[in-house]
C-alpha positions as CSV (number, residue, x, y, z in Angstrom):
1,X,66.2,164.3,46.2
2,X,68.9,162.9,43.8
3,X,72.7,163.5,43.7
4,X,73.2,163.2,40.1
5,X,71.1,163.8,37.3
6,X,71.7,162.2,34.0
7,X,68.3,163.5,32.6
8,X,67.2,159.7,32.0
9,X,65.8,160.2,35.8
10,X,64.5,163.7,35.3
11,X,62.1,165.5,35.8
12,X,61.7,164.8,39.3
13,X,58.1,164.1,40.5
14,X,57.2,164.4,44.0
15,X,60.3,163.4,46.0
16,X,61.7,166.8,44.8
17,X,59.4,168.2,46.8
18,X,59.0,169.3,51.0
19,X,56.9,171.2,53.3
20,X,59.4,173.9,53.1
21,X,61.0,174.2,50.1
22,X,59.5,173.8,46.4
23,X,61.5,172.8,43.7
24,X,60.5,174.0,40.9
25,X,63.3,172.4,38.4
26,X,65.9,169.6,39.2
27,X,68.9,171.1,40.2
28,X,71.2,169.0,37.8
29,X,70.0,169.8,34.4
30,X,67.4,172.7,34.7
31,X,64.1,170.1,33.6
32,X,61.0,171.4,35.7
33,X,59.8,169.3,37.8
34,X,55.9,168.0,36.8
35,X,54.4,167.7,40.7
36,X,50.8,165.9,40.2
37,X,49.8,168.6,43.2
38,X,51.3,171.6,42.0
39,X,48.1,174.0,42.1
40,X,47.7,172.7,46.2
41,X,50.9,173.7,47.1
42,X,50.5,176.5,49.6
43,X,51.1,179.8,48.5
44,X,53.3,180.8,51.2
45,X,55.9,177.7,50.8
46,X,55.3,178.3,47.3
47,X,56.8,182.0,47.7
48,X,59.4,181.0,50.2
49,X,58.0,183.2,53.3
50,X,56.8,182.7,56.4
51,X,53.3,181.7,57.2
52,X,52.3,185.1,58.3
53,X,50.0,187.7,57.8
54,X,53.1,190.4,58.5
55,X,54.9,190.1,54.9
56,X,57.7,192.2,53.7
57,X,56.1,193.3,50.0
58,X,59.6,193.9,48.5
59,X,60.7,190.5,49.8
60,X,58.0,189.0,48.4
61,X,58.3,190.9,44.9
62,X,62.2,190.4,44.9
63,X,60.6,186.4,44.8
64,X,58.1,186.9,42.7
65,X,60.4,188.4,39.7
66,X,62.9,186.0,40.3
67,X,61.0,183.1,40.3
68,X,59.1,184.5,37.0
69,X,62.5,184.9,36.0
70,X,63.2,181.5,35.8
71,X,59.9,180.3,35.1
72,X,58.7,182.3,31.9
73,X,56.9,180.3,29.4
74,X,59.2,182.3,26.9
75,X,62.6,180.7,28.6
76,X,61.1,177.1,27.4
77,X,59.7,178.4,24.2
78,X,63.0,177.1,21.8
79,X,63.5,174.1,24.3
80,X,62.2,171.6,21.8
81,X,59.8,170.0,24.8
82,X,56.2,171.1,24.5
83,X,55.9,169.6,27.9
84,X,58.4,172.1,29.5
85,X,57.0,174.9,27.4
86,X,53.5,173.9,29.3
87,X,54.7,173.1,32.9
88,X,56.2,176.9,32.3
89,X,53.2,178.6,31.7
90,X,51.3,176.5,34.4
91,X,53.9,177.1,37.2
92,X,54.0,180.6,36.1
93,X,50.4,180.9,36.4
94,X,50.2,179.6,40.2
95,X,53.3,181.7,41.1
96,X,51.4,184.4,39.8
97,X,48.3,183.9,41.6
98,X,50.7,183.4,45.1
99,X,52.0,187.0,44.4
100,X,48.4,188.3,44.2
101,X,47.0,186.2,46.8
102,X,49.6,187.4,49.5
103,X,50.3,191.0,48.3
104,X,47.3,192.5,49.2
105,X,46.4,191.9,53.0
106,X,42.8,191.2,52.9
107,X,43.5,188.4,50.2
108,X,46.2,187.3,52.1
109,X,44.4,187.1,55.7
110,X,41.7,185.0,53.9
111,X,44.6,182.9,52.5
112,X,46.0,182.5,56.2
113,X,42.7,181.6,57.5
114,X,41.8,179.1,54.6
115,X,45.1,177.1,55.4
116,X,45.4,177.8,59.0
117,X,41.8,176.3,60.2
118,X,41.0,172.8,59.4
């Protein structure tokens, strides 16, 4: 990940990414980060919780608003960049479909088993 930011390197592509911790914008000046892989990024890493089927619900939708929060298509709607406006409603689209995937437990054991067996 970098140090410094002087937007001429941003947004961050892949490097701003690891197994256990998505970024979702560099930290520096606030540009999301365009990952190639974004829609194979696994739901729970995605979320930030444990790869388990026993979830806390309000810890998950505590993340959920606050990553919608931050990720709202309308937050990047007066950012000039078309581009952010888009990678807004995309992430916001996957972090939705994370929430639905693991709130409900049958979904989310059928998540579990998908990325658990090879």
């Amino acid at each position: 990940m970098v140090d410094s930011c002087d937007k001429s390197s941003c947004p961050l592509k892949c490097e701003g990414l690891s197994a256990d911790r998505v970024l979702f914008a560099c930290p520096h000046c606030n540009l999301l980060v365009d990952h190639p892989c974004r829609s194979d990024i696994n739901r729970f890493d995605l979320m930030g919780v444990r790869r388990t089927f026993d979830l806390d619900p309000s810890g998950l939708k505590k993340r959920f608003k606050s990553l919608q929060t931050s990720l709202h298509p309308d937050k990047f709607a007066t950012a000039g960049d078309a581009t952010q406006k888009e990678l807004a409603e995309e992430w916001s689209a996957i972090v939705n479909d994370a929430y639905n995937k693991l709130l409900k437990p049958l979904d989310r054991a059928l998540y579990l088993l998908e990325v658990t067996l090879p």
